[in-house]
C-alpha positions in Angstrom: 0.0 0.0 0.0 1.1 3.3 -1.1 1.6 5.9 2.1 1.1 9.5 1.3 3.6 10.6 3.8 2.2 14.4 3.9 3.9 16.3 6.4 1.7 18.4 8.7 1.3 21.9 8.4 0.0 22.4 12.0 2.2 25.2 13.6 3.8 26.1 10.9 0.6 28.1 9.4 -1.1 30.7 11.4 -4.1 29.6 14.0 -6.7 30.7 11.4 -5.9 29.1 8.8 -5.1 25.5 10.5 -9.2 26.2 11.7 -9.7 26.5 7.9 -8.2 23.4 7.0 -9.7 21.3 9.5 -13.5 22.3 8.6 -12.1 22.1 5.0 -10.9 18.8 5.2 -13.7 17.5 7.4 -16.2 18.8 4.2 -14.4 16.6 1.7 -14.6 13.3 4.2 -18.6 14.5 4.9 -18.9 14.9 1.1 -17.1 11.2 0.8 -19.5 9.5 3.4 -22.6 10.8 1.8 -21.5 9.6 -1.5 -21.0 12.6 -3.1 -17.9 11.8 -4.6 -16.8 12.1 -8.5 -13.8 10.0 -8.0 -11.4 13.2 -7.7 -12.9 15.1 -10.4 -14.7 17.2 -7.8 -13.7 20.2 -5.3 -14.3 22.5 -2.8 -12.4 25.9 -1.9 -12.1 28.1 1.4 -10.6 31.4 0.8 -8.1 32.1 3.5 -8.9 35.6 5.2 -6.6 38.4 4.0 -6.4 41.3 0.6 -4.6 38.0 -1.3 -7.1 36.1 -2.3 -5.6 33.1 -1.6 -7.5 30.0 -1.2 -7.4 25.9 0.3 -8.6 23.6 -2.7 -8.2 19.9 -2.5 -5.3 18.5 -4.0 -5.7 16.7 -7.7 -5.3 13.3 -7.6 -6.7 12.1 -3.9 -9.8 10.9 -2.9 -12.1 12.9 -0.7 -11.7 9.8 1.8 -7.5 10.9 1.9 -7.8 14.4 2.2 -6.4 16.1 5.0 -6.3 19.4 6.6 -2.4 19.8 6.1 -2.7 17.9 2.5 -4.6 20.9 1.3 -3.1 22.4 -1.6 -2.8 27.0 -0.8 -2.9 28.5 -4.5 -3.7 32.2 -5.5 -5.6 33.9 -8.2 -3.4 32.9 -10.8 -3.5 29.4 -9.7 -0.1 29.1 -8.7 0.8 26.6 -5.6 2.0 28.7 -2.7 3.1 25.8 -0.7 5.4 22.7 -1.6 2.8 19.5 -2.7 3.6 17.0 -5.1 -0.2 17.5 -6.3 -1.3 19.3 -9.2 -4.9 21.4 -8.9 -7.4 20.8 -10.9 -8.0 23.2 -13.6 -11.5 23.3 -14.4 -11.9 23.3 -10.3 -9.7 26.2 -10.0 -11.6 27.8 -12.8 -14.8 28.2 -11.1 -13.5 28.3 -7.3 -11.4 31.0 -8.1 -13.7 33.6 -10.5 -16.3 32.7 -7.8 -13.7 33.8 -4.8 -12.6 36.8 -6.9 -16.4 37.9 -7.3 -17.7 37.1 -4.1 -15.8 38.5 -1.0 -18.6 37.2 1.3 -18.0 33.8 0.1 -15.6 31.5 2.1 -16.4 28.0 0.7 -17.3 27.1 -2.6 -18.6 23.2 -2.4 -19.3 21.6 -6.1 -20.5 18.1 -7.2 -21.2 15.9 -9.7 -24.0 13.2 -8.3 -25.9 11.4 -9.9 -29.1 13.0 -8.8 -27.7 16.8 -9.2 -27.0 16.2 -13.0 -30.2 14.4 -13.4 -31.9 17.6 -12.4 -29.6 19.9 -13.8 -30.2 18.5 -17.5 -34.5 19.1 -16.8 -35.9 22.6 -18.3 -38.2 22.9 -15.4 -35.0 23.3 -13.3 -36.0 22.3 -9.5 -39.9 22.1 -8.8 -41.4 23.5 -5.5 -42.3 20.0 -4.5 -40.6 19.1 -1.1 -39.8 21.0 1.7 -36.3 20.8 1.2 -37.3 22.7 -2.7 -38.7 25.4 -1.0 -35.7 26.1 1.2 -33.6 25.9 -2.6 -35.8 28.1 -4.7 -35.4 31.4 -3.1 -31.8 31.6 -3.3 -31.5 29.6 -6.4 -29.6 30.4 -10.0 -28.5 29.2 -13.0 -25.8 28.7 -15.3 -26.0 27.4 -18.7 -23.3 24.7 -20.0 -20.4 26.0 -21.8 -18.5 23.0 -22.2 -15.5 21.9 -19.4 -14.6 24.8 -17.6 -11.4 26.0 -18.5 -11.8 29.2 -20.6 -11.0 32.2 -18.7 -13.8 33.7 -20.7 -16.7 32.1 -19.4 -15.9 33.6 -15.6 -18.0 36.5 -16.0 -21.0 35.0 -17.1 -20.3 32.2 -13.7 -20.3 35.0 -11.7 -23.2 37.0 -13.3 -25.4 34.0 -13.0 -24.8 33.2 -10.0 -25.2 37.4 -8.7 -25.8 37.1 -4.8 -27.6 33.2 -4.6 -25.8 30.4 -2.4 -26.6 27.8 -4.8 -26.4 27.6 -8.5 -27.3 24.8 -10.8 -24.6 24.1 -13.6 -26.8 23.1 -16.7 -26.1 19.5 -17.6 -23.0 19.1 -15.0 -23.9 19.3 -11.3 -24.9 21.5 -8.2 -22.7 24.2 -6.4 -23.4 25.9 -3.6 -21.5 29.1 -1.5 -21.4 30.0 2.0 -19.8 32.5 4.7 -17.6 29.4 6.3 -17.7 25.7 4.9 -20.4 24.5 7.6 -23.1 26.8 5.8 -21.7 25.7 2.3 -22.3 22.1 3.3 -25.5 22.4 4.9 -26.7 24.4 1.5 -25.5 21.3 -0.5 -26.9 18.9 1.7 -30.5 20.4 1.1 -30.0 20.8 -2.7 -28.7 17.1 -2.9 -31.4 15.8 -0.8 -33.9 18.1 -2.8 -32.3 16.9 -6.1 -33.0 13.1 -5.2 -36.5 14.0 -3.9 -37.5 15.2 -7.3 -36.2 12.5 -9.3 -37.9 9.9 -7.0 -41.2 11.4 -7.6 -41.2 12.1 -10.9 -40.7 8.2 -11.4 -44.5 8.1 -9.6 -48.0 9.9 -10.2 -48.9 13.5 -10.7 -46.6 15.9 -8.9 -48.9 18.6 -6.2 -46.7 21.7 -6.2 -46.1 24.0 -2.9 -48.5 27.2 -2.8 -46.8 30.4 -3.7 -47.4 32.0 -0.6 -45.4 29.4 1.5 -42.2 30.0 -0.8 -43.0 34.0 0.2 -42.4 33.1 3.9 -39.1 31.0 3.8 -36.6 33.3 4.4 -38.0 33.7 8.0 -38.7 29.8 8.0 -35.4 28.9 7.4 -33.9 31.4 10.7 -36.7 29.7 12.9 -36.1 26.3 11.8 -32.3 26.8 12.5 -32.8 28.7 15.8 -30.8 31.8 14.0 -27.2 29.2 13.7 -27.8 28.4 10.3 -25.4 25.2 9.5 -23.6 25.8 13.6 -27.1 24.1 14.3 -25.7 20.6 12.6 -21.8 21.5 11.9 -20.4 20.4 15.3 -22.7 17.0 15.8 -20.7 15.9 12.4 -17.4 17.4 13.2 -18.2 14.7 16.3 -19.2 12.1 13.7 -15.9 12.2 11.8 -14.3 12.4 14.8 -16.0 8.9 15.7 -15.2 7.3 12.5 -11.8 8.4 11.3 -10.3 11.6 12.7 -7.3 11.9 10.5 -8.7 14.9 8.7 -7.5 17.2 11.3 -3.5 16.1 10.4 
């Protein structure tokens, strides 16, 4: 068996951005136990605080399952490795992650994935219908972006960032889901409604006639969504799975 042998970074990066790597590195694992996983051909970014721009993407080659907090790979807008890793970054990842950091200073993590269920979804005109619970919670904050092919034309940035304007989750036509938050629990929270909301709709469409939510309810979930969260948002769930990795397999904080 191959060891990785990835020397830890703990100490030897400031106290912020070890916290960043740890809840960066616990989101891949999450994202591996939920089976959200594209092989490696998936990714999700934290922008380290500071005027740089630099962020935390995973590095190219590893499953989600190896990923650890000092195995992150630190690149900058240009997306040039700012740290010694024998692991290349993913270009179309660094693509998107990093027009999406560049246009979004209140975004922290940027969480993308290719299931089965998101494509399935993404590739239907009607887009996501207001049939579950979890929909209704999508909807309001919900974009688009048509597909333009891989990602790896600088050109096509813009238009990612125009489409996805102020929303937390964006549905790439024909290729997957995406969603942004303020710090990687909210990110992951937002994808783990639009997954479950993506799988929802594809299991009832394979049944009868679909009843729609009312309107009026969609009106009211902004101030749904604080109550049913008690005003944490994702620090309502993010520590009970920090303690389920922890259970399972805590090498993600090495």
């Amino acid at each position: 068996m191959q060891e990785l042998n990835i020397p830890s970074l703990k100490g030897k990066v400031s106290q912020e951005e070890w916290q960043l790597r740890v809840e960066l590195a616990a989101a891949y694992r999450l994202v591996a136990l939920y089976g959200w996983t594209d092989l490696v051909f998936t990714h999700i970014s934290a922008r380290i605080p500071g005027p740089e721009h630099h962020f935390l993407i995973n590095p190219y080659g590893l499953m989600f399952d190896e990923i650890t907090a000092s195995g992150l790979v630190k690149v900058d807008q240009q997306g040039n490795k700012l740290q010694d890793s024998p692991f290349p970054v993913n270009p179309a990842g660094f693509t998107i992650h990093s027009c999406i950091h560049d246009g979004r200073p209140d975004v922290v993590c940027v969480l993308h994935t290719h299931t089965r269920a998101g494509v399935a979804v993404s590739t239907q005109k009607c887009g996501v219908l207001p049939i579950s619970q979890q929909s209704t919670f999508v909807i309001p904050q919900l974009a688009y972006h048509d597909y333009e092919g891989v990602a790896l034309r600088d050109d096509e940035k813009p238009r990612l960032q125009r489409d996805l304007g102020d929303k937390t989750y964006l549905m790439l036509r024909n290729h997957g889901l995406l969603t942004v938050g303020p710090n990687v629990a909210e990110a992951f929270l937002a994808m783990y409604t639009f997954e479950n909301t993506c799988q929802i709709q594809i299991s009832a469409q394979a049944g009868g006639e679909l009843v729609e939510v009312r309107p009026e309810i969609m009106e009211t979930m902004p101030q749904v969504i604080q109550m049913v969260t008690k005003g944490q948002g994702a620090g309502i769930t993010w520590p009970a799975l920090l303690r389920k990795l922890d259970r399972l397999d805590p090498s993600y904080r090495d």
